[in-house]
VOBA-1610 file (N, C-alpha, C; in pm, whole numbers, padded with zeros to 5 digits, always signed):
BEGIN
Unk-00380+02872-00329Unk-00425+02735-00326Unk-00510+02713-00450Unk-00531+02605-00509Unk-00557+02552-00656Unk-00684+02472-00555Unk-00807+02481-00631Unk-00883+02369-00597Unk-00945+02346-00723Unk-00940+02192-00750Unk-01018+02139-00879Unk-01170+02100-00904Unk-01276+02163-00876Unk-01385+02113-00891Unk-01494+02066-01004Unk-01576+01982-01027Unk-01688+01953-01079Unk-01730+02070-01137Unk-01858+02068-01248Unk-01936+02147-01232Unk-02076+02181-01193Unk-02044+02090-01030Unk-02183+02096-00965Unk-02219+02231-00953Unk-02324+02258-00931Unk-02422+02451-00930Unk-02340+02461-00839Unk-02338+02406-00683Unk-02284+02450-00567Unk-02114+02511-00561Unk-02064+02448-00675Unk-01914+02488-00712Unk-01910+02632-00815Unk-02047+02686-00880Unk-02074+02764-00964Unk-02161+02896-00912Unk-02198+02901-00785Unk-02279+02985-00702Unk-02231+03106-00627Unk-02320+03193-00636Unk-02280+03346-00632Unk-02223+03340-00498Unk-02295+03239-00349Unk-02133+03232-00251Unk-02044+03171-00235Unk-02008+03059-00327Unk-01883+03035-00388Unk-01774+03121-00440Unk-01814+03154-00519Unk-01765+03280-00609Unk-01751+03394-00495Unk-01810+03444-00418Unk-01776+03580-00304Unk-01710+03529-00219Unk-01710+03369-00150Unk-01591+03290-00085Unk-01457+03305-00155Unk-01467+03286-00269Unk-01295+03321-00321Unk-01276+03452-00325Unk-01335+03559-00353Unk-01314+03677-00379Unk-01267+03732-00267Unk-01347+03643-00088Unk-01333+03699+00020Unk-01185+03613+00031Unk-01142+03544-00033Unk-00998+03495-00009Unk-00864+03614-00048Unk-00890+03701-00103Unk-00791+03795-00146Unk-00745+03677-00322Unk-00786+03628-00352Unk-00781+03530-00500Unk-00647+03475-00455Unk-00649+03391-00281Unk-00539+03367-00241Unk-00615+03202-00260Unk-00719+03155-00330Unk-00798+03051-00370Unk-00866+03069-00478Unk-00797+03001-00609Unk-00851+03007-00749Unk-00913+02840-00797Unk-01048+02845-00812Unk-01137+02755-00853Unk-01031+02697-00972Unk-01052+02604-01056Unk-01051+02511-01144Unk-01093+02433-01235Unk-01226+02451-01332Unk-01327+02342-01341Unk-01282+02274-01380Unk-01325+02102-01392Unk-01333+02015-01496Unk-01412+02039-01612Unk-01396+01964-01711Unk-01480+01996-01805Unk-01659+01939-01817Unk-01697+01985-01879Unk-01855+01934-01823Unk-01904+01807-01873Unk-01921+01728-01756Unk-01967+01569-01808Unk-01807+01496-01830Unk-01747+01535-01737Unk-01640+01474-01770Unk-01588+01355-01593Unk-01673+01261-01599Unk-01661+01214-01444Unk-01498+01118-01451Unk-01468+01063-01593Unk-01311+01018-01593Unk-01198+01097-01547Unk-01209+01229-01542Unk-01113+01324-01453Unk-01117+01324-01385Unk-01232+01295-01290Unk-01273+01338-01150Unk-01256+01204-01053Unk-01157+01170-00983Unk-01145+01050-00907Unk-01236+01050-00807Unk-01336+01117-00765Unk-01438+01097-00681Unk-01568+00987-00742Unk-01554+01091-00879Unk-01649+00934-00973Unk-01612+00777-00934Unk-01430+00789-00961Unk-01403+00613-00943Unk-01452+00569-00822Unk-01456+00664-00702Unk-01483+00633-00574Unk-01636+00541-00612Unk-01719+00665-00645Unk-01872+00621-00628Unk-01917+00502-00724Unk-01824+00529-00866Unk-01844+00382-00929Unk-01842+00287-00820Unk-01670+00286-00799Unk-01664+00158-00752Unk-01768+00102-00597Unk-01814+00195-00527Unk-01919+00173-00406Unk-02064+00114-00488Unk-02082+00211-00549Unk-02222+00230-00632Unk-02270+00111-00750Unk-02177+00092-00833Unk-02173-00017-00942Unk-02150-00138-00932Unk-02041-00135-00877Unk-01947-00265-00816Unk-02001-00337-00697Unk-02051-00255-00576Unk-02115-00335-00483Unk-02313-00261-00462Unk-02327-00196-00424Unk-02426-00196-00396Unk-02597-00206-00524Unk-02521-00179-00669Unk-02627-00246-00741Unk-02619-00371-00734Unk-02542-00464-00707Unk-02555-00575-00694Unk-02587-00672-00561Unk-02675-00585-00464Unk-02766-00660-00343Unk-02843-00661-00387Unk-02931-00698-00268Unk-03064-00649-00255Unk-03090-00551-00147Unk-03121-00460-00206Unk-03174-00334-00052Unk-03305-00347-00053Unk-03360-00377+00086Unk-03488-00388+00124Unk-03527-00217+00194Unk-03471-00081+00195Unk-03550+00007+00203Unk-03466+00103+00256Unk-03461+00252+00299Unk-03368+00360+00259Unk-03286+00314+00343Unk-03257+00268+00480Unk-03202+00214+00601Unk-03114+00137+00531Unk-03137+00029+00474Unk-03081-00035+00402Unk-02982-00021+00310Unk-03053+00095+00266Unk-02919+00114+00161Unk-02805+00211+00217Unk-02833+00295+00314Unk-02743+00376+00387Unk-02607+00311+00415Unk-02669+00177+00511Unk-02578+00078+00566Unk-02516+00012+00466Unk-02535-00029+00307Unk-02487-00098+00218Unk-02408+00007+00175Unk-02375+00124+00189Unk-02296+00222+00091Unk-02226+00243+00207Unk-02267+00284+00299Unk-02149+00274+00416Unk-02082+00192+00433Unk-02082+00072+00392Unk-02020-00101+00400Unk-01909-00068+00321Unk-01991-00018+00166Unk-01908+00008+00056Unk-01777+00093+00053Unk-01814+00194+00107Unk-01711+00284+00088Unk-01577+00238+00278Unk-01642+00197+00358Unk-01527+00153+00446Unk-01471+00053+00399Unk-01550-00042+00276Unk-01424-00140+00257Unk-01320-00073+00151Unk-01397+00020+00115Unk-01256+00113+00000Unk-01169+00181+00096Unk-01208+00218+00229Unk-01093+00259+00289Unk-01031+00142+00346Unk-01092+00083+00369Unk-00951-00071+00412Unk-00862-00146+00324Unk-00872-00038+00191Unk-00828-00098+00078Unk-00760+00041+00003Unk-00661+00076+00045Unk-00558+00196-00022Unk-00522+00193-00119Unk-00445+00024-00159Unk-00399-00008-00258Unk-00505+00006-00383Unk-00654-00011-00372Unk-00724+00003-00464Unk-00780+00156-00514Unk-00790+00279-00372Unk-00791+00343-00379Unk-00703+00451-00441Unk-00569+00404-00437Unk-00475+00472-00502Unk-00454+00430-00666Unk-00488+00315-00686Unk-00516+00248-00816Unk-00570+00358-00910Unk-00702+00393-00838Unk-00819+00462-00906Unk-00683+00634-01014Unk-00629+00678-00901Unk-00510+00797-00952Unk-00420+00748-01066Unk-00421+00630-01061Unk-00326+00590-01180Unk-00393+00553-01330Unk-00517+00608-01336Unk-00614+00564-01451Unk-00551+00670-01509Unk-00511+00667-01679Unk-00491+00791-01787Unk-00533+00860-01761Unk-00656+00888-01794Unk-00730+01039-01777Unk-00694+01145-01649Unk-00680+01048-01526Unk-00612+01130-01441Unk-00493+01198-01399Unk-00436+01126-01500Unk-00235+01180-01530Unk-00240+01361-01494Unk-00318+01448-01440Unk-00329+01549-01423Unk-00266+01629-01296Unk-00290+01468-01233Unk-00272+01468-01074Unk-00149+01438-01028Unk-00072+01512-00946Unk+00073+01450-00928Unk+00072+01356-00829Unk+00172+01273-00815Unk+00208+01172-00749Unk+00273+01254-00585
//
């Protein structure tokens, strides 16, 4: 199995690394390159929650914003067509169909 990750620490950590090893290397990591969030379609996710809707309320306090990003991201799942959009950006041509 191929998994493509970030280079968050948690993807770079000594039980990460002994998790695959305990796989028989029947699971080989992948990185992206560093600072590279246009590869990574999880970025488009959080742009589009993060940029697109929730800098543009007003959040009155942490409660608040929980429920505004939760808003955010269920209306990206009621919305496939946009979600699948995000895979068809260049940079992601990596990814098969």
């Amino acid at each position: 199995m191929f998994l493509i990750v970030d280079g968050h620490l948690s993807h770079r950590s000594k039980k990460t690394k002994g998790w695959v090893v305990y796989t028989n290397k029947r699971l080989r990591l992948f990185y992206l390159p560093g600072y590279s969030p246009q590869l990574n379609p999880d970025e488009w996710v959080q742009k589009n929650a993060k940029a697109n809707r929730i800098r543009r309320a007003c959040v009155t306090g942490i409660e608040d914003l929980n429920n505004k990003a939760e808003q955010s991201l269920m209306r990206l799942a009621s919305l496939p067509e946009l979600l699948m959009g995000f895979f068809h950006e260049r940079n992601l041509d990596y990814i098969p169909d």
